[in-house]
Structure formats: C-alpha cells, structure tokens
N, C-alpha and C positions, 0 to 999 in steps of 0.2 A: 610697637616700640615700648621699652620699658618706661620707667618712671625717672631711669635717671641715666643719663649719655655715656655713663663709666665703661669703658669696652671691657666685653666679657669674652671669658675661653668660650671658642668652638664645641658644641656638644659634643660628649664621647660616643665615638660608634658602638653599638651593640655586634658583638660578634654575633656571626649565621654561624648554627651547627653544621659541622663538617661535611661535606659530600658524603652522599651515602647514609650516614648515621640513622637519619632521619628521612628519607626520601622514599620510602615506602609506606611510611605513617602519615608523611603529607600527601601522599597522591592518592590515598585512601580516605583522606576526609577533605581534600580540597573544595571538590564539587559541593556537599554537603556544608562547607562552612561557609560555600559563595554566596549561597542560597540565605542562610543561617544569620551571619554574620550582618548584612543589611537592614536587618530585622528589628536586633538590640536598638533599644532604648539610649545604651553608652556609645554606641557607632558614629564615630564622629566623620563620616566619610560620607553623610548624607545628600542625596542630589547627584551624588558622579560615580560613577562604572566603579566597578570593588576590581580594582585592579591585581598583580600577580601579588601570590599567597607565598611568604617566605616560612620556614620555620626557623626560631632563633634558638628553642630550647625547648625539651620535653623531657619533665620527669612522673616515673609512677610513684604518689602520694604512696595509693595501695596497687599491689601486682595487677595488671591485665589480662593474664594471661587466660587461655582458653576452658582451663579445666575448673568444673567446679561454677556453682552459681554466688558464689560471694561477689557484689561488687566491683569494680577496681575504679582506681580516682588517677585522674593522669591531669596533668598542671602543663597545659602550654603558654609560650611565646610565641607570636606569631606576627609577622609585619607584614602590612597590606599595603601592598605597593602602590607607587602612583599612580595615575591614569592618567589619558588626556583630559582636557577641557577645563576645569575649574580651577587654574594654577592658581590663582587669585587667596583661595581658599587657607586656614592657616596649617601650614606642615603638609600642604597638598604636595609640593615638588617631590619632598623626601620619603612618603608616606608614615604610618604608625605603626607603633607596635601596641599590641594587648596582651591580655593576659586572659587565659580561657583554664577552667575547670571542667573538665569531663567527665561524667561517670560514667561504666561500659558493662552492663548484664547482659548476660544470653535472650532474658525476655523482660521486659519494662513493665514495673507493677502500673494497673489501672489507673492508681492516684499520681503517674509521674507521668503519663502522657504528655500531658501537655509541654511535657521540660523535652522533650525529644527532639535531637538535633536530626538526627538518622540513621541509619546502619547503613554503612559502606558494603561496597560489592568488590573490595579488593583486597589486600593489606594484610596486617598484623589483628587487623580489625573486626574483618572481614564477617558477616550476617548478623551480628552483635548489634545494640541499641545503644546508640551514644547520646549523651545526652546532658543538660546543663546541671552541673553537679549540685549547686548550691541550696535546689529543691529538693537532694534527697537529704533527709534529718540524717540518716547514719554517716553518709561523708561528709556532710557539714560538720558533724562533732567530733569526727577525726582528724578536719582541719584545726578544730579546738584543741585538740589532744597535740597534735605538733606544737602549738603555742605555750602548750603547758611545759613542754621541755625544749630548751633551747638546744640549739647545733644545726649541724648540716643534711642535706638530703640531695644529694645531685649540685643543680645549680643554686638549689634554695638556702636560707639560712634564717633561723628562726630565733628570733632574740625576746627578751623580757626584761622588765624595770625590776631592781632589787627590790627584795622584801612584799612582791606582790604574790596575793592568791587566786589564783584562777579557781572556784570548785568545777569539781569532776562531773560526771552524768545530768549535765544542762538539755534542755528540749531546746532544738533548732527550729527557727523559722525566719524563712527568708522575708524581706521585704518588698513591695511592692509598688508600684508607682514613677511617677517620672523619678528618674536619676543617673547622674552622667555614670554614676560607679554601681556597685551593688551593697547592699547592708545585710550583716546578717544576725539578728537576734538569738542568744540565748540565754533561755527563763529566763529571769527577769535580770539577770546581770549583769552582761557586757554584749556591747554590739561588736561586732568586727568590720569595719567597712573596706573593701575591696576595688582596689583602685584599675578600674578596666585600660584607659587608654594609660602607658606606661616609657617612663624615658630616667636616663642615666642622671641620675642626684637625689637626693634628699626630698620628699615629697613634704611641702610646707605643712599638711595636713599631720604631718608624724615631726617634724624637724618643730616649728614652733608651741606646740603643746607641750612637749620634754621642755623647751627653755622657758616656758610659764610656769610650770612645776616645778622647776629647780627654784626658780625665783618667788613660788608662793603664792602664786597667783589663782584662787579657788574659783574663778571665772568660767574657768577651762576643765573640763576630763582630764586629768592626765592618763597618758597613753599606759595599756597593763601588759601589754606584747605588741611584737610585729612580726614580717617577715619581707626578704628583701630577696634578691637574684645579681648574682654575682657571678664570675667566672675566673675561674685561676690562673692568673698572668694578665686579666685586661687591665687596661687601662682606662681610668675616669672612675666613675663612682657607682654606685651599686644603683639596681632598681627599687625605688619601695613599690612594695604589693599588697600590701593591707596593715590595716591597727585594727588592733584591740584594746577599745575604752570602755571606761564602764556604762551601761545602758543605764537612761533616768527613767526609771517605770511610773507613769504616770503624767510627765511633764506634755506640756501642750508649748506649738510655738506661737511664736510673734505675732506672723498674719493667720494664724486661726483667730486668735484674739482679737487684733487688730477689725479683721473680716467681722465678727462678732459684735464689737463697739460699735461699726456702721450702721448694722442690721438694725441694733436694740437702742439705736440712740447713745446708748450709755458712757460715760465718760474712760476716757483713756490716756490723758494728759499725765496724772501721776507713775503712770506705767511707762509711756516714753522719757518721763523724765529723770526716773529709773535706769532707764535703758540707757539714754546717753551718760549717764554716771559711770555704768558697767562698761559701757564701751573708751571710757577715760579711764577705768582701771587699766583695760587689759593692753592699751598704747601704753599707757604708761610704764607695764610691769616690761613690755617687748620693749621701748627704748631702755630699761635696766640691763634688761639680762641680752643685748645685741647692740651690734656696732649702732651706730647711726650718722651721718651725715648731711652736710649743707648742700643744698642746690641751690648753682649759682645762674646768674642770670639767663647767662645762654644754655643751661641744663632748661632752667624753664621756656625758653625760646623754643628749645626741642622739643618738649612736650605740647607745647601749643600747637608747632606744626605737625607732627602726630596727630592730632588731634586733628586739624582740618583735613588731612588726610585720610583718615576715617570716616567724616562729613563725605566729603567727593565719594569717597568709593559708595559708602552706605547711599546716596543720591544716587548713586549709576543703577543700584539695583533695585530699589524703592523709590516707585515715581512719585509715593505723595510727599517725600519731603523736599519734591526741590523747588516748591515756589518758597518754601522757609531758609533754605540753605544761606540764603544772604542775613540774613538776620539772625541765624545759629552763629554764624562764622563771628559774629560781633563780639560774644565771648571768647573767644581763639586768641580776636587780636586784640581785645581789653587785657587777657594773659603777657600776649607778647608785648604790649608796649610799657605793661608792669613791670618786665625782666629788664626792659630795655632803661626803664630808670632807675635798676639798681636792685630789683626785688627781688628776693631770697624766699627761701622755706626750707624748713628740717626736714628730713624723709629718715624714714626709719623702717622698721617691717611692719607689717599688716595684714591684717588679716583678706583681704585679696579679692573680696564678696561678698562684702558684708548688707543683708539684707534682713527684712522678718523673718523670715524662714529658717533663717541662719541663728537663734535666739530661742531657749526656753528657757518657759518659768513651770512650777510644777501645779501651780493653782493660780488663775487670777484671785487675787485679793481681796477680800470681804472688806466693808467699811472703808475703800479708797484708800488702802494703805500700799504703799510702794512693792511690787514685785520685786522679787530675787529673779537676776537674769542670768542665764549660763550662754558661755558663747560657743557655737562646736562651728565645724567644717571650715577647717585655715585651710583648704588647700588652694583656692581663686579660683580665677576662673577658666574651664578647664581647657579651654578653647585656646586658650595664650599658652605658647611653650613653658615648661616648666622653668628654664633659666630666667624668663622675665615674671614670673608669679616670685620667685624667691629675689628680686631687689627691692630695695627700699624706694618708698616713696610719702607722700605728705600724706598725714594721718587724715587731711578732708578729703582724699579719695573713698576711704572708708567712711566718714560721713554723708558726703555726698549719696555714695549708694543705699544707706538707709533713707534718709530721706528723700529717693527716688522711690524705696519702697514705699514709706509713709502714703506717699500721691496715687501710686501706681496702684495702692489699696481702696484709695479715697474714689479715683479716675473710672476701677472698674464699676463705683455705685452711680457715678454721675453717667455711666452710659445707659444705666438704665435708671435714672433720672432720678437717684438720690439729689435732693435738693440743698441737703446740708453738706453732701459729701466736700465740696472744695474747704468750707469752712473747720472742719474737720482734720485735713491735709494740714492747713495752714497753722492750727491750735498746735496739734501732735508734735510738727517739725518746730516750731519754736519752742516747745517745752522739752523737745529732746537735745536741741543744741544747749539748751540754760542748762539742763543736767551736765552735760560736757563740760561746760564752761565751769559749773559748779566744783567739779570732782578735778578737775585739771589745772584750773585757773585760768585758761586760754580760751577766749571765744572763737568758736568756727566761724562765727561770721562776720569776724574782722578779716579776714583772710577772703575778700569777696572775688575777687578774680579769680584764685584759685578752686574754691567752692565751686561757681557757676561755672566753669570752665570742664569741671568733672563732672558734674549734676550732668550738665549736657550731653558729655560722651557718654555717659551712660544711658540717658536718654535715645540717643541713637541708635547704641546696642541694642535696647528692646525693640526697636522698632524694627533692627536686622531682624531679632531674633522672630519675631514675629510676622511678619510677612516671611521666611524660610519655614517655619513651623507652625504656625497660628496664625493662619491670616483672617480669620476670624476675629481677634484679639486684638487688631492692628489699630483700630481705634483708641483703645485705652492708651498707648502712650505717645498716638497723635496730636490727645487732650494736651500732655503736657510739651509735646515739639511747637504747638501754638503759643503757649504761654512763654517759652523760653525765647524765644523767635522776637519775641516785643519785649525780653528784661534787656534794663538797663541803667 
C-alpha cells in the first residue's frame, strides 16, 4: 500500500507484439532465457517457477542478421508470466516485464564468455552466440551513440536535456555487484543505469532528478539522456529504460564510510550531520518543484494498518519474529490512535530508499570538516509497483530509512562484537536528525509516532529481505527487531 489512500488509475497495459511478428525469435531463445533469466541478480521472480515467456517488443539497436562477423545488439521486452504458488509475492498474479539487451556473433571472443546466454537450435537465430550485451564495450558505446542523438528506433525513443554534452569515443565498463538494475560506466563521465524490471510511467529515478534540476538543486546529477518504449496508438504512459547522469569519479558512499568509522573508531558525527542537512535540502527542493499534500487522519489509519499487515505476513514467513510481533504492533497502534486524535502529516515525494548507500561524498574530510553529500538513486524500492514508489508521502519515511541504515551499519559490528558499535548508531542518528532539523527547521523527531512507525516497517523488510536472500545476515536486523519490540 502506498503512503497515501488517494485512489489511483489502473496501470496501463503493455501491449504483446502481434501474433506471428515475434514467435519464432521467442521460441528460439525461450528455453535459453528460462534457464538465463533466473540467474540475474535484477530477477525479481526469485523462489517460484519462471513461468510462460511473453515477447512484448523487439528491436535491432544493430542488424542481426547472418552474414558477416560484425556484432548485432537486439533490445527486448519480455514479460514473465505467472506461475503458481507464490501469489503472495509483489506483481506475482500479473507477472513482469524486463528489458534484455543482447548481443549475437557467429563465435563469442574469449573475454565475453562469461556474458553468454546461449545459441539457440532454432530461429532467426539459430547456431549464433547470444549473449548479455552490456559486457561487450563495442555495443555498450553504441547504446551511448543513440543517446547522443535523440529520435526514434522502432519502439524506443531516445531523448536528451538541452544544452548537454555527451563526448564521443568513451571506454565502456559495466558494473558489477549486487543490483536490482544494471550500471554502465563510461570513462570517466557518465554512468547510464539500466532499469531491468519495467512498467508503464515515469520512473522516479528519471521523473525527480529533472524536477531537482529545474528547481536548482545540486544535491542530485541531473539526468544528461534517457531512453523510453512506447507504442503508436497505446494508451498510458511510456516505459523508462535507462538515464544517463553524470558519473562522480572518485566519490565513495555512505556505508563505505560509515563501515570505516566503525573499524577505525574514528568519528563520523560531523558527516551524518552533514548528511541530514543534504537530505533537508533535497525534501525541500521536491516539496518546491511538486505538488504536495496533507494526510488526514484516517489516510494515517491506513498506513498504520499497512503496516501491521506487513508485520502478519512478514511473521508467517520468518519464525523469529513472531514472539516480538505483539510488541512491534505497539508502534502500528501508537500511529493509529495518533490519527485517531486528529494527527495529520505533509507528504510530498521522496526519495523512496533512502539509505548509505544511496549518498556520496567524493573524500571523507580532513580535519573533521563537514562532507559534501550528493544524493543519486530516486527510483525506491524496486520491489513496490511503480504507481506506489511515485506517491507522496511523509518525508520521515525517508528519515527513518537512513537511520535504519545508521544501525544496520552499527548492528553488523556488534555481531561480531564491536562493543562501541550501539553507541556509535545512537551518536550518528542524533547528529543526522539535528542536521535535519538544522537545515529545515522541523525536527524528525517530533513526529514520534510516525518516525517509529517507519523505522519498524523497515526494519521488518530487512528481515524479509534477509531470511529470502541472506539468511545468514538474519541476525543483524534481529538486533534491531529486539530493540523496537520494548520502544515506547
């Protein structure tokens, strides 16, 4: 549920390519992406059956065709349908769509091995080497090259900010590591990030950086191209499919830092208080340059019951948190008896995941002098449908989630038996709400119902998230499900 009860339009359907059009290029890499496609990193279909392979759209970036050893770069849509069991699951009923870059040579140099999806034994396709485009540097800088000039390609359409320069003959290199999307570096000047799971609107990651930039706000990259998928005659709104912002070469984020402070003792107070300044600019610039809105009582009713909702389900599938569940819920209904005497809060937009991770500075700071923070990645989190990442809601939702990072930085040294680490948590998050307060005039934690009310759902998240993917890790944010369990 989103953050605020305002009923919203139905998501727009994605049209299927036409019968026929397409049904010999998906039946020739179906098998190959069933396989393929559970693999990624950005597959959010994790745990249940990779149900039926639709194709929604396929265009050649560069030609496919058989003759000749040049390359070719084919850009699909693809929606993975539902399956049984996990309906539970968010978008399981309806399934996703993605977005897959391919690239297809007769024979796959050594160095691209690894990026090999397969060679199909059928098709259009057929004994060729298909494979994740974004590792070869030549089709990665041809995706550059369509950025550098705007128009159309099929279903694609590739736009750019006035007055920007893109240089020419950049070295590509992809990025590595956990990420719900892909990144793709080149030299040292602009990243392009690459939004894998994909749905009809305005992806907040591209929609609120343009309205920070128009309104001034140097917090943020502003975006230097994008590119989007559309179709002639649909209805609803276009797909976004990637930005291009400028890359900070050299910048380090939050929880490296953060993680660092721990290790070395050393202080980090001036830097979070920093950080909550930076994070009161950039509310601030989004309630300018965007609508904003009151939530009235029973809008916070709703969210609270949301919220316990999430509690229940999250206890059904993680058994350690349900001897806390009664003493989580106290927050829920601290919220709801707040609304219930009258209690309001502004919502606005947000940045939708706001964590350390989500924050660089280009050097920590010699002689305890305040960081410069920049803030990238608005798009939330990616797991919630896109029509609830793009509504408003109370700007200590974004609080709250840094200062679940704060802990969950602090949480991983007291597992392994940092003895200063809680004192550490405690120091940071006070010195990043005073920053807030300072830069805004509004203290976050005068707003205590609401505050703890989010801290907690988030807290529960990680602890989805972690028992589904790190159960190993399940500790660190059981540290803080105990502590929340006894606030009050």
């Amino acid at each position: 549920m989103s953050d605020s009860s305002a009923p919203r339009a139905a998501p727009a359907e994605i049209p299927q390519l036409a019968t026929g059009q397409g049904s010999a290029l998906l039946r020739s890499l179906t098998g190959l992406l069933a396989n393929w496609l559970p693999e990624q990193r950005w597959f959010a279909g994790k745990g249940r059956p990779l149900g039926e392979l639709t194709l929604i759209s396929a265009t050649e970036i560069l030609p496919c065709g058989p003759a000749g050893t040049t390359p070719g770069l084919l850009h699909l849509i693809v929606r993975a349908g539902a399956s049984a069991g996990r309906a539970s699951e968010p978008r399981a009923a309806e399934g996703d769509c993605y977005q897959l870059l391919l690239g297809v040579r007769p024979a796959l140099p050594e160095a691209l091995a690894p990026a090999l999806v397969g060679r199909p034994t059928e098709g259009p396709l057929r004994g060729r080497a298909v494979y994740e485009a974004l590792h070869d540097p030549r089709l990665a800088g041809l995706l550059l090259e369509r950025l550098r000039a705007p128009g159309r390609l099929g279903t694609l359409s590739f736009g750019r900010a006035p007055d920007t320069t893109i240089p020419t003959g950049l070295t590509a290199r992809v990025l590595t590591g956990e990420q719900t999307n892909s990144s793709v570096v080149f030299g040292e000047a602009h990243i392009l990030k690459l939004f894998r799971r994909v749905s009809p609107g305005i992806n907040p990651d591209l929609e609120l950086p343009l309205a920070l930039a128009q309104a001034g706000c140097a917090r943020v990259p502003a975006p230097a191209a994008w590119f989007e998928a559309s179709w002639p005659g649909a209805v609803g709104e276009p797909l976004t499919l990637g930005v291009l912002q400028p890359f900070l070469a050299g910048s380090t984020d939050g929880w490296q830092l953060a993680q660092l402070s721990l290790e070395t003792g050393g202080d980090f107070t001036s830097s979070s208080h920093a950080l909550g300044m930076a994070t009161a600019e950039v509310h601030a610039a989004l309630a300018t340059a965007l609508p904003t809105e009151r939530l009235a009582g029973h809008q916070l009713e709703a969210i609270a019951r949301a919220m316990m909702e999430r509690l229940n389900e999250a206890a059904d599938v993680v058994s350690a948190l349900r001897p806390y569940r009664d003493g989580l819920r106290r927050a829920y209904v601290a919220l709801a008896d707040h609304a219930a005497r009258g209690g309001a809060a502004l919502a606005q937009r947000l940045h939708g995941d706001l964590h350390l991770g989500q924050v660089l500075t280009v050097a920590e700071p010699a002689g305890g002098g305040d960081a410069h923070w920049t803030v990238i990645d608005f798009e939330g989190e990616p797991a919630r449908p896109l029509a609830d990442r793009r509504q408003p809601g109370p700007p200590v939702r974004d609080i709250a989630g840094m200062l679940r990072s704060f802990d969950y930085a602090a949480c991983q040294h007291q597992v392994r038996g940092n003895r200063g680490a809680a004192e550490w948590s405690r120091a940071n998050r006070a010195a990043y709400c005073a920053g807030y307060a300072a830069a805004r005039g509004t203290d976050p934690l005068r707003e205590r119902e609401l505050l703890l009310a989010y801290e907690t759902d988030k807290a529960i998240y990680e602890v989805l998230y972690e028992a589904r993917h790190r159960p190993s890790w399940l500790p660190v944010p059981m540290i803080a499900i105990r502590r929340l369990a006894t606030a009050g």
